[in-house]
N, C-alpha and C positions, 0 to 999 in steps of 0.2 A: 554616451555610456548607456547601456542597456542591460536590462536581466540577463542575455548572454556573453556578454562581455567577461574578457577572463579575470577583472578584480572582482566582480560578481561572482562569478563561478571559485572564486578560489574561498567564499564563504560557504555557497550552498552547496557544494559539491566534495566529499573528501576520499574520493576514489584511491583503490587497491585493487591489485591482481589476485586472484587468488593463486597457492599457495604452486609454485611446481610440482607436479608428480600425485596432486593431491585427488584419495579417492573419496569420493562421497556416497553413504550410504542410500539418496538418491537417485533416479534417473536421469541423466542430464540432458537438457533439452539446449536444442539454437533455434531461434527464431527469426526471421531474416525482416528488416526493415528497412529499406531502403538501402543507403551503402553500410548500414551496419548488422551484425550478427549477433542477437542479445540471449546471452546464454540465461541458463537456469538450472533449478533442478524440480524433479517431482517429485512428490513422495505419496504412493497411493496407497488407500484407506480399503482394504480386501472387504466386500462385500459391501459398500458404500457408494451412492450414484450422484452422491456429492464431493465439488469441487474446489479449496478457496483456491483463487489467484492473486497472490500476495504481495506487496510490492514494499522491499523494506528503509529502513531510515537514511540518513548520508554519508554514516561513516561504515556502514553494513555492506557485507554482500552475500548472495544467496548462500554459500555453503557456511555462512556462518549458522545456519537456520538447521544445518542439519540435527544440530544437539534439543533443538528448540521444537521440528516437525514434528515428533511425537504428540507435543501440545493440543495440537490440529488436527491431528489424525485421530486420537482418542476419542475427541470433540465430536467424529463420525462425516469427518471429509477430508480426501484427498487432498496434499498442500502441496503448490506451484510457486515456489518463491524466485523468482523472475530479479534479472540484475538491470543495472541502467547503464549506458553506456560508457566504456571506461571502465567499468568496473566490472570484476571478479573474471571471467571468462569472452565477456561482451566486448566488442570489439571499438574502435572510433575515441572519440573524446565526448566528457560529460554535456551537455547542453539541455538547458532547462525549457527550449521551445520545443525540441524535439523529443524530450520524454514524454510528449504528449501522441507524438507518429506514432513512438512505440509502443506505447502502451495500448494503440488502437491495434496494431500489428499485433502484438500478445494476445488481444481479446481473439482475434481473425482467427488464430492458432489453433484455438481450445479444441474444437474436432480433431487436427491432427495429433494434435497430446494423446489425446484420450484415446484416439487408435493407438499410439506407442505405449500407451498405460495397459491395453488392453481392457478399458473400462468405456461403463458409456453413463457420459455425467448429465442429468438429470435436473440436477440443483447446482449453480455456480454462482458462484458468492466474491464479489472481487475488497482484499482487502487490504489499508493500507496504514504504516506505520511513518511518524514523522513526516519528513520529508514524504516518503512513500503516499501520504495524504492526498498528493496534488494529482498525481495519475489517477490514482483508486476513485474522486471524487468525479470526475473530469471522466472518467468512461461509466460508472454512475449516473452522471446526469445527461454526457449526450449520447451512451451508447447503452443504455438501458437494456437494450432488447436484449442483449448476451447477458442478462446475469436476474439473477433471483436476491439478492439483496448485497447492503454494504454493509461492511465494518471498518472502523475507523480506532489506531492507537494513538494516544498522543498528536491528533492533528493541528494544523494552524488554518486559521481564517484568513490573513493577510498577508498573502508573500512578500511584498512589500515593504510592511510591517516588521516581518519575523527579518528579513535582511538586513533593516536598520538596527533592527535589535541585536542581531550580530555581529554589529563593527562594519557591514558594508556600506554602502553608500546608500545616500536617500535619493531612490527611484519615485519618479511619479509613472501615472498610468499609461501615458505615452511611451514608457521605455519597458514593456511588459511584452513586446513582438509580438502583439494578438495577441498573448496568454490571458488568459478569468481569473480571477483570484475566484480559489476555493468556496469563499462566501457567496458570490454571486452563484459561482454552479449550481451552490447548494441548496437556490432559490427554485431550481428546473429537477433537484432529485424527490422522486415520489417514491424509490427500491425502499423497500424496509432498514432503518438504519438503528446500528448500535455503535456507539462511541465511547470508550473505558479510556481515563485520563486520569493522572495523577496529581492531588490536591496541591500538591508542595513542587510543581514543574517549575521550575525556574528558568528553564528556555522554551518553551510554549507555553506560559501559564492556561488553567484550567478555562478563564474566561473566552480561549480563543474559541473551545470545545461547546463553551457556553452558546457561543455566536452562533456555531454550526446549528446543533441542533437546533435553536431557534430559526433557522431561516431554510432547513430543510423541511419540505413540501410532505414528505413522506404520513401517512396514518400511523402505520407504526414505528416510533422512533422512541430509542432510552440513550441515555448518557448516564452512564455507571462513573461512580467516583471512587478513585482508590484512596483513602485516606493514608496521609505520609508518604506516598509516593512519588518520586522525581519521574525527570523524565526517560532519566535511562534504569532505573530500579525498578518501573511498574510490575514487572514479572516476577521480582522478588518478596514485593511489598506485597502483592496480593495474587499472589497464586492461584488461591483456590477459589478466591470471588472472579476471577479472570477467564481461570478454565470452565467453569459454571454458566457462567455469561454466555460465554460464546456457544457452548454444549447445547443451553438452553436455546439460546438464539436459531440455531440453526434446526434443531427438532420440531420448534416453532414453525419452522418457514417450512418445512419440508414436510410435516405432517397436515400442514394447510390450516393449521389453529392461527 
């Protein structure tokens, strides 16, 4: 048994199609990885030469984000919310060794997006939610050179960990198919990092967010705390400390303060 093994996968992964016939107020992007097609959408920020590339939770797929890209776009960057394979438009089946191909394949992309955006991004920021955590982190620390900094929702430090914590099986590190757990990465990311988690997580507690930041290399690095916030209400709970955060974070990065 292994991390892609499919009683593994039927914890970490809770894949959907998206919707028949469904139009999305973004642009829709494929990006080709190896024998699979990982769709997305764009959503561009007019007059803005920033970029986030998003990558979201496990039970999410990109056009749920349509209602949500305004978020990001307001914040004053274009938002790329990228699916994982299996899911929403992307083609293949989920696998947790291979989110890691694509997510390199996604980074490879970002010039040709931005021709289809007709934009040209300046600042790119790769960002990741839950689940989403593992890629975000992991092109972060080994693929640095494409991105101006990270952010991180609700992540976990211990894939591992968070599996057992979910009823799957206890994996040790030889059953990880090469995969890093997030912590380690996080020992090689120097990008500037911000990580907003909610106090009251009950399926990633706050401590795993704790780990993060303590073990990422970066000079500047926050972990914002939503007080009362689970892990699927963060955006509820704290809105407006949420969108601030990020506003501010990326002003930061891009005005060179």
């Amino acid at each position: 048994m292994n991390i892609d093994d499919a009683l593994t996968g039927r914890v970490v992964f809770h894949p959907r199609p998206e919707d028949r016939g469904y139009i999305s107020k973004g642009i829709p992007t494929e990006t080709i990885s190896g024998d699979a097609v990982i769709g997305g959408y764009l959503h561009p920020a007019e007059g803005s030469d920033s970029l986030i590339v998003f990558f979201h939770g496990n039970g999410e797929i990109a056009a749920d984000y349509d209602e949500l890209a305004p978020v990001y776009v307001e914040s004053g960057a274009s938002f790329w919310a990228v699916d994982y394979r299996g899911y929403g438009r992307s083609t293949g089946f989920p696998s947790y060794s291979r989110m890691f191909s694509d997510a390199e394949a996604v980074a490879k992309d970002i010039p040709r997006i931005a021709e289809l955006a007709n934009h040209s991004f300046r600042y790119v920021f790769v960002m990741g939610r839950s689940l989403g955590s593992a890629p975000a982190i992991f092109l972060a620390a080994a693929h640095s050179h494409y991105f101006h900094g990270l952010i991180l929702d609700s992540p976990f430090s211990d894939g591992l960990r968070l599996i057992a914590r979910l009823g799957g099986p206890n994996l040790k590190e030889a059953d990880m198919c090469g995969c890093i757990n997030n912590i380690d990465r996080m020992l090689s990311c120097t990008l500037p990092t911000l990580i907003i988690h909610g106090t009251d997580d009950y399926i990633i507690p706050i401590s795993d967010a704790e780990e993060l930041l303590m073990a990422c290399k970066a000079e500047q690095k926050k972990l914002v705390k939503i007080r009362g916030a689970g892990h699927n209400d963060l955006l509820f709970r704290g809105f407006a400390t949420y969108c601030a955060e990020i506003r501010e974070y990326i002003v930061r990065i891009t005005s060179g303060k």
